[in-house]
C-alpha positions, -999 to +999 in steps of 0.1 A: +471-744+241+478-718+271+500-688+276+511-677+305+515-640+306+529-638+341+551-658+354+588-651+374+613-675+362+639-657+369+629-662+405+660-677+431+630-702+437+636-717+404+676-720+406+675-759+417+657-765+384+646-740+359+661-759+332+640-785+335+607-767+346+611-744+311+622-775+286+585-796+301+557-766+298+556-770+259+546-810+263+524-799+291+507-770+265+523-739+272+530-726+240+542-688+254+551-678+282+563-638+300+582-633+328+584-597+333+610-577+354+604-563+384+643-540+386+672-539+367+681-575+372+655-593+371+642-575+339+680-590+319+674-624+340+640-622+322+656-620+289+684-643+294+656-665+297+636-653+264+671-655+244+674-691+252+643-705+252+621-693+218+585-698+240+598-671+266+593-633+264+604-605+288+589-578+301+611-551+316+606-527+341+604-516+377+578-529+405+569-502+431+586-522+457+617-520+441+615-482+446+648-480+467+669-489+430+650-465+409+678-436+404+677-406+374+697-435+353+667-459+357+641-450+328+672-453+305+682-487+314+644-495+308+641-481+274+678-501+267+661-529+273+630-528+262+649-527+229+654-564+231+634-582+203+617-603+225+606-577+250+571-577+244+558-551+276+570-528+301+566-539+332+555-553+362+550-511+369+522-500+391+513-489+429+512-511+457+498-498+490+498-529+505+534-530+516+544-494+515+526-460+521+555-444+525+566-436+497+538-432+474+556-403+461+587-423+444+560-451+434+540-424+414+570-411+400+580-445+389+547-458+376+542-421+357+579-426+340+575-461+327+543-452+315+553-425+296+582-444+284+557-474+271+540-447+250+567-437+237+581-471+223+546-485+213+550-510+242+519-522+265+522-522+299+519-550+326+501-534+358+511-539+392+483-528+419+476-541+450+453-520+472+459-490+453+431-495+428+417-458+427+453-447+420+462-467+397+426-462+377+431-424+379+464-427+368+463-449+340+429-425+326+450-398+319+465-420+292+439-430+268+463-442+242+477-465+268+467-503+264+479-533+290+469-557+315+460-551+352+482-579+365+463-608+394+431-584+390+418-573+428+398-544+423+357-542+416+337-553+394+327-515+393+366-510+385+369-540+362+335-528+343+356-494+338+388-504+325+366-525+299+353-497+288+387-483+277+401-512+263+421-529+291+428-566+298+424-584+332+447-613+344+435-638+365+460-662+383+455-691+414+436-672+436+399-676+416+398-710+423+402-699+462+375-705+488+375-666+498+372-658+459+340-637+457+349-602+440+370-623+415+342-645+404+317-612+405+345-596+380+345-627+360+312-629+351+314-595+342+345-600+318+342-599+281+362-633+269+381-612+248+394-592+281+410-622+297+444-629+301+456-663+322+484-661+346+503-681+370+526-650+387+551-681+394+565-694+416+537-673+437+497-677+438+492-717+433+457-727+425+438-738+455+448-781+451+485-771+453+483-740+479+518-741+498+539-755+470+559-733+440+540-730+412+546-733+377+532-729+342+521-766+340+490-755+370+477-728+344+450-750+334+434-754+371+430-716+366+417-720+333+393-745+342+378-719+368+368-696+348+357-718+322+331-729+343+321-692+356+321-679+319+302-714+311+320-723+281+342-754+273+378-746+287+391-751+249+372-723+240+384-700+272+422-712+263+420-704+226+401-670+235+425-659+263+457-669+237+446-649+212+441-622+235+478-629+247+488-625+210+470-595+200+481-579+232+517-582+232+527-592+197+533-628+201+537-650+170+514-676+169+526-711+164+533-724+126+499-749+126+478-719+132+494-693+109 
């Protein structure tokens, strides 16, 4: 019923019991889920995870905030991997502001190479940007052939209108269904159903009933149900709609009842 386009397993949070947290979410209706890298290790942990379990997919790449292991051997090891069969995207890749201002000049650098690199390999790209959102828009618009999500979506509706407008998808994770959740609901009821992608970005961003506990793929639906009711449509409809977009996105197989 749900994917999950975002979501860390490979995360130490998960070491006590990622077994068992993967083996439930296909009773609980997660029928795909991606856990994209954010360095070199977490990107093969990611697809450790997508060899052995044939719901999971990987994404591969370097966050900005791992900017301290990006070296001249780094966009190789990303376009090694990204030769895995079940990596479906490059990324999490981006700009984040928030953390760092430092060293914008590496984080451009990196964002720049893996997005060239994406092109190059047909690949779409999962976008990292947290208060960097005129950056990242100018960056990614010198790239029309370039096609992804903006990960956990913070910008404007302004912003969110644009990226529309060229073909981009938005993800949406735990914080819509927050109290302080204004400019995500403004952006949501400016979002195209076919533009929405759901996320959990687990073991981070629970939905608001479950704030302070690590989250999983199994809490998707609380998001889900959010922006159901914003977008006013039955939440089967906003599941289907944001799978398909999942699929068409990245490439994923749909299950064999709805070949």
């Amino acid at each position: 019923m749900y994917i999950d386009t975002h979501a860390h397993y490979d995360s130490s949070k998960f070491d006590p019991d990622r077994g068992a947290v993967l083996g439930s979410l296909p009773a609980a209706g997660i029928d795909a889920v991606i856990d994209p890298g954010c360095d070199e290790a977490s990107s093969r942990a990611a697809l450790a995870l997508a060899e052995r379990y044939p719901f999971v997919y990987a994404a591969v790449g370097w966050q900005p905030e791992e900017w301290e292991s990006w070296d001249m051997y780094s966009p190789a090891v990303v376009r090694e991997l990204a030769a895995h069969a079940k990596c479906v995207a490059i990324g999490e890749i981006g700009l984040d502001y928030y953390w760092d201002r430092e060293h914008k000049e590496i984080m451009y650098e990196m964002f720049v190479t893996q997005i060239e690199l994406a092109l190059e390999l047909d690949k779409p790209v999962i976008v990292h940007d947290r208060d960097a959102h005129a950056d990242c828009l100018d960056i990614v618009g010198r790239y029309p052939a370039l096609r992804g999500v903006f990960h956990c979506f913070s910008g404007s509706r302004e912003m969110a209108e644009e990226l529309f407008k060229r073909g981009w998808y938005l993800g949406f994770d735990g914080p819509v269904t927050y109290k302080n959740a204004r400019r995500a609901l403004e952006v949501l009821e400016a979002a195209p159903l076919e533009r929405i992608l759901l996320e959990t970005d687990s073991p981070y961003l629970p939905p608001a009933p479950f704030r302070g506990r690590r989250n999983d793929s199994t809490l998707l639906r609380y998001v889900a149900e959010k922006i159901a009711e914003v977008k006013r449509v039955p939440v089967e409809e906003l599941a289907a709609a944001s799978s398909e977009n999942a699929r068409r996105l990245f490439g994923i197989p749909a299950p064999p009842a709805l070949r």
